[in-house]
N, C-alpha and C positions, 0 to 999 in steps of 0.2 A: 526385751533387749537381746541381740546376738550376743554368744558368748563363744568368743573365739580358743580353742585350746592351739596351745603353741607349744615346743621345747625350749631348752635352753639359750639365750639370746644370742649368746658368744657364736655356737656353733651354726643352729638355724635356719639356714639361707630361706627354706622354704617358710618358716614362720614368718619369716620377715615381710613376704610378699605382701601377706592380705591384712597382715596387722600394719604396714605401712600404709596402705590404700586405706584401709579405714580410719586411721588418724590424719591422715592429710587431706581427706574428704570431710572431715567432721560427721565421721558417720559414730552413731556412740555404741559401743560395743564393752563387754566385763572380758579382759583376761584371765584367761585361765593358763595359768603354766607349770608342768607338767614334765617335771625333768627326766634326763637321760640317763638309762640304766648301764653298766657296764653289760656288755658281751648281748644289750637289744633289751628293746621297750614293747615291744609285741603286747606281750601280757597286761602287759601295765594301759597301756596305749587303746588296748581294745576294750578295754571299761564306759569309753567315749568315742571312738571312732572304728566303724568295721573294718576298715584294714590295719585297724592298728599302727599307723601312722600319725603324721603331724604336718602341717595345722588342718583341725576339723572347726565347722561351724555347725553350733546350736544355734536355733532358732525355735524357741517352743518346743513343737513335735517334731520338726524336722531336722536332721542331721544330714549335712552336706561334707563328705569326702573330698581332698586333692584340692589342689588350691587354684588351679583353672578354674573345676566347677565350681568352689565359691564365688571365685570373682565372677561367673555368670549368675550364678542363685543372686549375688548383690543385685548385680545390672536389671535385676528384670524390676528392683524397686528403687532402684538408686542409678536413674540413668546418665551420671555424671562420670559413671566408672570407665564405661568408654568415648572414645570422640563423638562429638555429634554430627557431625560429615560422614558421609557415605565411605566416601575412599579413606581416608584416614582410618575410621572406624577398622574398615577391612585391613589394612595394612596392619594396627596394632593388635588386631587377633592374629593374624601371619605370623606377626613376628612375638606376640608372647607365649604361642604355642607351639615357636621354634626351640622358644627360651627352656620351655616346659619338658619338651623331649629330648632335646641335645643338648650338645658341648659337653661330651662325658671328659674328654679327656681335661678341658677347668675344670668341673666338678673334683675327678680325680686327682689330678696331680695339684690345684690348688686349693686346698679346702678352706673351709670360709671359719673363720677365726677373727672376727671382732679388733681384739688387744696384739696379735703380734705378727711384725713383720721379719719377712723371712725374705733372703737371694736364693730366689732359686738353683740348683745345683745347673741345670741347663733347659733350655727350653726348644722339646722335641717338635720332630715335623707339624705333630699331630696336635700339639695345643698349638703353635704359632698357625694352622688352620684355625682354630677357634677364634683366638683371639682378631685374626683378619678377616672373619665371620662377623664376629659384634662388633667391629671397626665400622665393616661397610653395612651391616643393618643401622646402626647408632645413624654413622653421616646421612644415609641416602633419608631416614626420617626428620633428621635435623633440617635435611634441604627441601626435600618434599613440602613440608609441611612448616616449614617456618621457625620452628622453635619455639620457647627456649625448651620441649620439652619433645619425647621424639615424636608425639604425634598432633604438636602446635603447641597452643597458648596454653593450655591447661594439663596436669599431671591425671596420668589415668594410671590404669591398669597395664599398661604396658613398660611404662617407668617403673611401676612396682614389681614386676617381673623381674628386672634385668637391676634393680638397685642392691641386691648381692652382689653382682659381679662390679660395682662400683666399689665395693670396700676390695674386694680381692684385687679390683687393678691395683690400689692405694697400696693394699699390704704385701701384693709379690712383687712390683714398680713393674705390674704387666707393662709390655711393649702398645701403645698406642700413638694413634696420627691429635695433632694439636684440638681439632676438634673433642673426634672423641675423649681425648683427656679432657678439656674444659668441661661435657655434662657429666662423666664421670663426679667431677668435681663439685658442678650443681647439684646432684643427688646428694655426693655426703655434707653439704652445707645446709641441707634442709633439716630446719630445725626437728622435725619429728624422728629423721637419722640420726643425727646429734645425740636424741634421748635413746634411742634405741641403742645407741654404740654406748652411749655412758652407762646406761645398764647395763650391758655386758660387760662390761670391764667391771664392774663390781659385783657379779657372780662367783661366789665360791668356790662354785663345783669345776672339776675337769674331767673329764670323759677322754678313757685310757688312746682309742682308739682313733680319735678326731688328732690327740696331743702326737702319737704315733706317725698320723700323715703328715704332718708339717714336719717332721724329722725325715722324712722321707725326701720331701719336696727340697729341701735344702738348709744352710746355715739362718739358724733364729739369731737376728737382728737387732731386736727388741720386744720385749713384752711389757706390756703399762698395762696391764691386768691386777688387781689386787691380789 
């Protein structure tokens, strides 16, 4: 059985990815989680994963880094993780290794926090680019391809990509067109988000520097964290 190690739920974004795709695959995997140290996990981190990051996947002998390559290590035994159309296919690797390498400035200015919503103080040139980035990726795959998910009928790897940025639109009231708000909304009603986000809200721990960036970012709103 894969054994996926992850961080902290709350914070995560990238945990989120492949531990979403593998429960809403029904793919059966052990978590391992593996929490966040103040001031970096390096040390800690590289006990199980060469670079010392998160989420890695064990498979037996083999250890898979980054969460791209996992979701390819999946795909070559699990060929449900991408669309099975040619063009679709192509598209949702486009666009979840758009996901993969940009939008620093969401990353940045919105960091992903589970329990609390926050107004942001303002929203600069350079995120409302981002955010009209995964507007028009979200819509053109919604329309391309039919729906309800961005690359047709079925939830791949490319929904698991960009379902971080589904809580972050919820928790900063990102600016979006009615579509993209509606799968926004589909992602977090999925019951496997559901359990992901209730899980974090009843983690302990706080991590000085993550609670740091939402003071940054703007007035906290609400927190329903325990």
């Amino acid at each position: 059985m894969y054994q996926l190690f992850i961080a902290n739920k709350n914070y995560s974004s990238w945990s989120l990815r492949p531990w979403l795709l593998l429960r809403q695959l029904d793919i059966p995997f052990a978590e391992e989680l593996v929490t966040l140290e103040k001031g970096g996990s390096w040390e800690k981190y590289r006990r199980f994963a060469p670079n010392g990051l998160v989420p890695c996947l064990v498979d037996g002998d083999t250890t898979v880094w980054e969460s791209l390559a996992i979701v390819e290590y999946l795909a070559e035994v699990h060929p449900q993780v991408w669309p099975s159309e040619k063009d679709a296919r192509a598209w949702a690797r486009c666009a979840a290794a758009e996901m993969h390498a940009g939008f620093g400035a969401l990353r940045d200015i919105c960091s992903m926090n589970c329990g609390v919503r926050v107004q942001l103080a303002e929203i600069p040139a350079k995120l409302q680019k981002d955010i009209g980035r995964i507007d028009e990726l979200w819509c053109e795959g919604l329309r391309r391809f039919g729906g309800p998910y961005l690359a047709g009928e079925e939830f791949t790897a490319v929904d698991a990509f960009f379902a971080p940025v589904a809580i972050r639109a919820k928790n900063f009231s990102l600016p979006l067109s009615e579509t993209a708000a509606a799968y926004a909304e589909r992602l977090l009603q999925l019951p496997v988000m559901q359990a992901w986000i209730a899980e974090a809200l009843q983690e302990p721990w706080r991590e000085a520097d993550h609670e740091e960036e939402l003071l940054r970012a703007g007035a906290i709103l609400e927190d329903l964290r325990q």
